[in-house]
N, C-alpha and C positions, 0 to 999 in steps of 0.2 A: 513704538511697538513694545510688547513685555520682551524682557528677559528670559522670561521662562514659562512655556506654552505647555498645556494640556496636548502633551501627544501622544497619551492611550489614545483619545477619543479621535483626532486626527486621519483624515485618509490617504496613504500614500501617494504620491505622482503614479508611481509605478502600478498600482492594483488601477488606477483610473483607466493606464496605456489597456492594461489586459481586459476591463470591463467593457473598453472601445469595441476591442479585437473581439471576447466572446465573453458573455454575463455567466456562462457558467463553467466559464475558466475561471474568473474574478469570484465565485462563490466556491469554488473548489479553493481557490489558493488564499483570498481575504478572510473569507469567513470560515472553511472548516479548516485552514491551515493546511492545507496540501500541496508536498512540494516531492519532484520528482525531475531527477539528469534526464539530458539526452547532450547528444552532440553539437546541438545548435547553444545550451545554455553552455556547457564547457566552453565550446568557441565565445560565447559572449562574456565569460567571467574571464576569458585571455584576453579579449580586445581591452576590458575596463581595467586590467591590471595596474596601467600607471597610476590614473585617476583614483584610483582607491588606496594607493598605497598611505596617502596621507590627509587627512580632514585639514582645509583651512579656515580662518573665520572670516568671515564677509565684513569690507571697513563698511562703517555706516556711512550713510549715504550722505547725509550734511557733516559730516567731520570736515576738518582742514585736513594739507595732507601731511601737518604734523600735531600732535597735541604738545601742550604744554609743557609733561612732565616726559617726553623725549619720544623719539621712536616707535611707531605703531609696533606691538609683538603679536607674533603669529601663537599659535594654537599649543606648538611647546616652548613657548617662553622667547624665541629669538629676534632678534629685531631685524624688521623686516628691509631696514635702510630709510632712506629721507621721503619716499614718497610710497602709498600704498602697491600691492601689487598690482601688474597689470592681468595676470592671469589667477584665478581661483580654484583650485581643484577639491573635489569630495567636498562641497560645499552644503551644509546642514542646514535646513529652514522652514519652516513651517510658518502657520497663520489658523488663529483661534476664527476670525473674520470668515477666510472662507473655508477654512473646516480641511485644509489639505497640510499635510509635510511630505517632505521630499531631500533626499543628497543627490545634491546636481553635480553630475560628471565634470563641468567646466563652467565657468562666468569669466567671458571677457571682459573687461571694465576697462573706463574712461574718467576716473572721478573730477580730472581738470573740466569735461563738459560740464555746464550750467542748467538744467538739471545732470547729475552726474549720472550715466549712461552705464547698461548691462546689458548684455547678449548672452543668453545658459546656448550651450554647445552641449550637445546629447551623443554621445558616444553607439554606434549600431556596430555589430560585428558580419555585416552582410552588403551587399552590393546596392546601390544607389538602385531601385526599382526604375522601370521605364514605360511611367507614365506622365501625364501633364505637371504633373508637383514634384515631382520625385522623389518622391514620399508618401508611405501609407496613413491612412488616417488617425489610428494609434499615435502613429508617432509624434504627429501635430499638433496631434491635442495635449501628449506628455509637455512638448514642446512647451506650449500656451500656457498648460498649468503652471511650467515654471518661469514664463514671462509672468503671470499673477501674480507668482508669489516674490518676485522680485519687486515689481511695483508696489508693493506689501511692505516692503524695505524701503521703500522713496528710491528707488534708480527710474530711468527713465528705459522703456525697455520696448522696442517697437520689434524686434526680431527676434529668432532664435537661430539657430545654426547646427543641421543635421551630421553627424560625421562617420561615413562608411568606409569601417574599416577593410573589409576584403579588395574595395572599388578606390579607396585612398580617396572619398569625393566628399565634398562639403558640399551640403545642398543650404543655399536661404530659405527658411519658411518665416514669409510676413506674418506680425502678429494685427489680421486684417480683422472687422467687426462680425462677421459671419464666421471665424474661426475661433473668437473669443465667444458670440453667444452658443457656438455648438459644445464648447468644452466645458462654459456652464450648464449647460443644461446635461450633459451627460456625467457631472461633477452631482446634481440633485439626482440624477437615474442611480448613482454608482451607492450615494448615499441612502439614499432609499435602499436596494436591494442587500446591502450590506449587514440591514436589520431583518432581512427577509428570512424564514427558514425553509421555502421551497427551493428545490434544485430548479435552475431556468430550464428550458428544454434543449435539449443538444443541437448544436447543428445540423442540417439534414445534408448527408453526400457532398461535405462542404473540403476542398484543398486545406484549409486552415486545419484542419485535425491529423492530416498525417505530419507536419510538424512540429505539434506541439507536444510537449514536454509530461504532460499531463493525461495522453488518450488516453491508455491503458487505464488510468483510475474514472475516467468523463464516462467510457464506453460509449462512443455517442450511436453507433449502428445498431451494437446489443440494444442500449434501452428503448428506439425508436423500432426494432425489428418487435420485442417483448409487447410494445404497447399496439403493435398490428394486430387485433381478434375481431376476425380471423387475418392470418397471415399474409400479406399481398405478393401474390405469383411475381409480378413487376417490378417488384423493391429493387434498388441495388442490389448485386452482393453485400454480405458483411464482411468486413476490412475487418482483420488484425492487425491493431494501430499497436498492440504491443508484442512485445520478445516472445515467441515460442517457448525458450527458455532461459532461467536465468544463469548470468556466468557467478554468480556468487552459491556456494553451496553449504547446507552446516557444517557442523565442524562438533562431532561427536570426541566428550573426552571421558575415560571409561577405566582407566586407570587409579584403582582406589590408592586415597590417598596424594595425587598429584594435586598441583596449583599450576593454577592459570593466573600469568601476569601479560605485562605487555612490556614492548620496549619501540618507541617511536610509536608507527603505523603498524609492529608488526603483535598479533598472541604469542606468547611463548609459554609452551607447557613442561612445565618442571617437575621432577620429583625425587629427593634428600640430596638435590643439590645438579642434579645430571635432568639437563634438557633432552626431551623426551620428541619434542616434534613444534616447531611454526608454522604459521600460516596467517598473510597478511588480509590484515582488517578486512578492504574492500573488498577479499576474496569468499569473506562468509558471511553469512546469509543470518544464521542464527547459532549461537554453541548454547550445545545440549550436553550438561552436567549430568554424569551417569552415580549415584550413590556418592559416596566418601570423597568428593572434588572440591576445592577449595578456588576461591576466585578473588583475588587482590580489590581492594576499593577503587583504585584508581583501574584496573583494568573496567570495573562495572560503571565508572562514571564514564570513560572515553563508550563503551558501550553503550548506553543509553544513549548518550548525543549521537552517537551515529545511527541511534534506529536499529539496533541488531538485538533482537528478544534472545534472553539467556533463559533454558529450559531446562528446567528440576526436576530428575526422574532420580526414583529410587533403584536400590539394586537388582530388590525385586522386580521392578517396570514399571512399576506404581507413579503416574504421573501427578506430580507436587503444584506447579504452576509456572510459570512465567514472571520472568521483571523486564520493564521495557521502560524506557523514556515517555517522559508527556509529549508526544510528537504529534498530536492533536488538539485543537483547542475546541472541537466541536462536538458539542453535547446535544447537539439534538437528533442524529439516527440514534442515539442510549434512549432519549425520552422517547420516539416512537418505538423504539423495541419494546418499552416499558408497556406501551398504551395496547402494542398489540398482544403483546402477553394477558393485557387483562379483557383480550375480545373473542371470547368463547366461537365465535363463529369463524375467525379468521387463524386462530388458533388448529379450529378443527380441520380447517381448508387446508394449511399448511401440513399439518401429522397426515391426513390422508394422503398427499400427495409424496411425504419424505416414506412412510410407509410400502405403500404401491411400487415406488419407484426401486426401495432397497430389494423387495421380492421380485422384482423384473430380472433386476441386476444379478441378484442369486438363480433365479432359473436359466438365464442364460446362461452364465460362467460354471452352471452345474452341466445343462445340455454340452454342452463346447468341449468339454477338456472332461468329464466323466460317464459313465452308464448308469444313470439312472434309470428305473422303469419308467416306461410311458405314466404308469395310473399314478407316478408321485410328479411327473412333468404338470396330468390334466388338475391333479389336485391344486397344488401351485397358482396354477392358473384361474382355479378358482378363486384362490383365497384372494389373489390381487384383486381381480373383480370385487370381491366384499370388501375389500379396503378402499374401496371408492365410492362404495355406499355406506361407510359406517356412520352412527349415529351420534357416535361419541370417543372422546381418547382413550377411554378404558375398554371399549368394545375394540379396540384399534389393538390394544396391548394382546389381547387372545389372536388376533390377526397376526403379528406378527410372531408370535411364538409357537404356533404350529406353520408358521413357510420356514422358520429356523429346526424346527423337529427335523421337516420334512427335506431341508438344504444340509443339513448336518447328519442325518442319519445315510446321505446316500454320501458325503464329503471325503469319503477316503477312496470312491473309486477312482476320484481324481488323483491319488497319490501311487505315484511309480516307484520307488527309491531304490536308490541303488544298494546291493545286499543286504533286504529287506529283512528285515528283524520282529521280532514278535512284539518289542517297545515302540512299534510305528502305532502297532492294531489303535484304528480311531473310532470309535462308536457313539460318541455324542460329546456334546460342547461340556465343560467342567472348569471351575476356577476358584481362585481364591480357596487354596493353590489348586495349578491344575495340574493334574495326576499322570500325564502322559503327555512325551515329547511333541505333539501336535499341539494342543492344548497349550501348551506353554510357550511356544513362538507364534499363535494367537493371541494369547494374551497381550506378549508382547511387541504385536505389531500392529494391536488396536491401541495400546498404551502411547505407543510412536504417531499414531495416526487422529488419535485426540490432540498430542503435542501441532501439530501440525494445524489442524482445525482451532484451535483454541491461538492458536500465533496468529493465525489467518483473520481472526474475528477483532483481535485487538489491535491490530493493525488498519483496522475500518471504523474501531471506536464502538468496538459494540461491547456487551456484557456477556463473557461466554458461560456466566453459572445462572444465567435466566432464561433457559427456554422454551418453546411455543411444545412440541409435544414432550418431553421430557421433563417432569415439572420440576423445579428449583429444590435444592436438597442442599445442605449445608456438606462444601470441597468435592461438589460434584459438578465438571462444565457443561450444565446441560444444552445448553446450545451450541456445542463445539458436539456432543452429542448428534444433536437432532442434524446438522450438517454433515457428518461422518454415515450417517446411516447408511443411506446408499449408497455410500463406495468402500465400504467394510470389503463386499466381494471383490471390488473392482482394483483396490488398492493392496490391503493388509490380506486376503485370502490369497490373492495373485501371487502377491509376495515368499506367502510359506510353502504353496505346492511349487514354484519355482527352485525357491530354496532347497527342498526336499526331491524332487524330483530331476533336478541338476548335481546332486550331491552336494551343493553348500555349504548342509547344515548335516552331520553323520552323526549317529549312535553315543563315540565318544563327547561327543557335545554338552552331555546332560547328564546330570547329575542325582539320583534317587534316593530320599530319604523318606520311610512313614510313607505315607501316603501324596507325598508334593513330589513334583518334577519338578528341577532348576535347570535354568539353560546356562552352561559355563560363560567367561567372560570372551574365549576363541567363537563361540557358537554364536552369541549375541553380535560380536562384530560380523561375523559372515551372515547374519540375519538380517544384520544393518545394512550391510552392502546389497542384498538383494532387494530390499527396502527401496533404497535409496535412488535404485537402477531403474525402478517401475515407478515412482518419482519422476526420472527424469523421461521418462516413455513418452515417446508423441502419439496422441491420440486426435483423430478427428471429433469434434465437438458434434455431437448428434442436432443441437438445435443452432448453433452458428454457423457450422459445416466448412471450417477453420482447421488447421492443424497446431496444438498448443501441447505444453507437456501435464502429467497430472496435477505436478506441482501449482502451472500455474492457473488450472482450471481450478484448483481447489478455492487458490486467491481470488478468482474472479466470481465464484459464486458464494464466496465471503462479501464480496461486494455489492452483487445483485440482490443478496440477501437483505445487505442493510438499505438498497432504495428500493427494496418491497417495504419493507416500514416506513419509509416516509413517501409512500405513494409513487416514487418515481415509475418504478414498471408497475403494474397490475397484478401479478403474480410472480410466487417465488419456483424457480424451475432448477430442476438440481440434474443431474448425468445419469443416464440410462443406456444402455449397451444395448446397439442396434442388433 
């Protein structure tokens, strides 16, 4: 055998096990890299705990069981005593032959047998199942993979050996001729699909997806519910295979001037020397750098590895960008975003429908909570109607700029405030700067609310400065854009009449110079807090018919977003208020 094996190109034991169990788990987790906890992977990285603690090396298989120049040594230097080990743990191995590597949890070994004998022992963190095998097929085939690649090694290897940890049960699985050609042959399926760039199709109403670790990103009910046209009465329900909401949240820091470091697991925010506030890693979601904030290298490198996007707003609200870890390796919903950016017709499918849907969203939230007249409710409703026959993205742009006349010119009956002042009076949208304290906690809570769409899209691996109605503009996210549109009302306008109409956000808030409104730095945080609250709001999903919070519907239609680019569902469907 070489020394030293090509294992980029190699396919793990372990994506084989998941390709068993579902092909598009195995292309979520092999090919786009997608990896995601729950309670069962926890429990399975406590079961593997010992076995991992330390890699040993496998004696070869026709050695003696002493060499020449002394001692077999293990893996850091030590001598192993007069005869090989009889147990192996975290054992590393691969094979160019059949295209697989693998670290096996355990290899029993025999080397005094004539051929010298191995049995890999597979570590499970769950109960011995109760059926004829006692064991699932996955696991057999993991199993088998790595009686192969031990026979790859010259051991003689006729079994393998299950070990369930909740059940404390060792199960035999024979390595019989019908469990060897099933594991090749799903070894040739694993490898084929592994160069594929379609999503396989979900499972349908299947028990394997409320356990897996992975629903929430698979969606398997949503994409299979999306691809029903028209809709089947009889379907299942759709399951909510993921969190309502999540327990990690940002982590706004807004104190000019301060640094962010870390110490262990935990952020610690400093400033001229006096700790100002912590809050541990797992607990945040994303920190959001507010103007003049400084952030340690090593705080931003443990950041990245963990997947937690650091976001750049100015003091003005002016959103900068994002830095995030390569926690992707998959490039191909960027290329179909690309391909559909460049299809005029699919393009225009999508702006009509983000269109239509933001003017639903605004007449209702206008109807609901203020007094509009009827003839600016019936206009409205016209204009969504022509946003569903437009002919073009520019014919779309007049569409949408007269339902925003017509949603902004009536937008302040919605406001109540408490010791209402003549600095509330709101009469039409204005920015850059915007001239009155309404104005200016919209600005900045569409600033907040791009932040949010624009984390959402790169976290699915998409391009958020290229998109379908918004056209690409140099430090503009136009698809964190075209995504936000319809829930501007639902999200960021919610948020300020809340604000304003709860007293939140008061009069001393804002600061007037010239012709600009500024919103102070007490105003901003109490803006952010009502933000954040409507955020965390559960909302029934109008086309799921699920209860999730905004947050995480933003995330899931960041998602559905990117398998409308590569065909997964048929069409992209965004949130409309019943």
């Amino acid at each position: 055998m070489p020394t030293e094996l090509p294992f980029d190109d190699l396919l793990p034991v372990r994506m084989l096990n998941e390709y068993a169990y579902c092909p598009r788990l195995f292309h979520l987790m092999h090919v786009e890299g997608r990896w995601a906890d729950n309670v069962y992977t926890v429990e399975g990285r406590h079961a593997h705990r010992r076995v991992d603690r330390l890699d040993h090396v496998l004696p070869e298989a026709d050695a003696g069981a002493e060499e020449e120049d002394g001692p077999r040594k293990g893996k850091e230097g030590k001598d192993d005593g007069d005869a090989p080990p009889e147990v192996a743990r975290s054992v590393p191995l691969g094979s160019a032959a059949l295209g697989l590597t693998a670290k096996l949890d355990l290899v029993s070994l025999d080397t005094a047998a004539d051929p010298p004998e191995a049995a890999p022992v597979e570590t499970k963190r769950g109960r011995a199942p109760d059926n004829p095998e006692r064991s699932w097929e996955p696991e057999r085939v993991q199993l088998m993979a790595q009686g192969l690649l031990l026979r790859e090694h010259g051991y003689c290897c006729d079994h393998g050996v299950l070990y369930f940890a909740a059940s404390r049960t060792r199960v035999d699985v024979p390595f019989t001729e019908a469990l060897q050609g099933r594991t090749l042959e799903l070894l040739r399926q694993a490898q084929a699909a592994a160069r594929a760039r379609t999503l396989p199709p979900p499972l349908e109403d299947s028990p394997k997806c409320a356990g897996c670790s992975l629903n929430g990103i698979c969606l398997p009910d949503e994409t299979l519910a999306l691809r029903a046209v028209p809709p089947d009465p009889e379907a299942p329900a759709i399951r909510r295979l993921y969190p309502a909401r999540d327990e990690a949240m940002p982590l706004y820091v807004q104190e000019q001037g301060a640094r962010v470091g870390k110490q262990g697991a935990k952020l610690l925010i400093r400033k001229e020397g006096e700790q100002l506030a912590e809050a541990r890693l797992k607990d945040v979601s994303q920190l959001v750098l507010c103007g003049n904030v400084q952030i340690t290298a090593q705080t931003l490198h443990q950041l990245c590895e963990a997947a937690v996007p650091v976001v750049h707003l100015s003091m003005g609200h002016w959103f900068y960008g994002v830095t995030m870890g390569l926690t992707l390796k998959n490039a191909f919903d960027r290329a179909a975003q690309f391909e559909t950016a460049q299809d005029p017709a699919r393009c225009l499918a999508a702006a009509r429908q983000l269109v239509a849907d933001k003017g639903v969203n605004q007449r209702v939230f206008l109807r609901r909570n203020g007094q509009p007249p009827d003839a600016a409710l019936r206009d409205m409703a016209a204009l969504i109607a022509r946003a569903h026959e437009a002919t073009s993205v520019a014919g779309l742009l007049g569409v949408e700029g007269n339902l925003a006349r017509h949603y902004f010119q009536h937008f302040a009956t919605m406001l109540h405030p408490r010791g209402i002042e003549t600095e509330w009076d709101f009469t039409a949208r204005n920015r850059r700067p915007p001239r009155d304290p309404v104005n200016a906690m919209l600005s900045f809570c569409y600033a907040l609310l791009t932040k949010e769409c624009a984390v959402a899209l790169l976290g699915e691996g998409l391009e958020p400065h290229w998109g379908l109605y918004h056209q690409p503009r140099h430090g503009r996210p136009a698809l964190a854009l075209d995504i936000m549109e319809p829930l501007r009302p639902l999200i960021a306008d919610s948020a300020v009449v809340t604000a304003v109409n709860t007293g939140m956000v008061q009069r001393r808030h804002f600061q007037h110079g010239g012709t600009a409104c500024l919103l102070q730095p007490a105003g901003r945080k109490a803006l952010i807090k009502a933000f954040e609250a409507r955020l965390d709001q559960l909302v029934t999903h109008p086309v799921f018919d699920y209860r999730c919070s905004w947050r995480a519907a933003i995330r899931l239609h960041a998602r559905l977003l990117a398998r409308y680019f590569r065909g997964d569902v048929p069409a992209y469907v965004s949130i409309t208020t019943r």
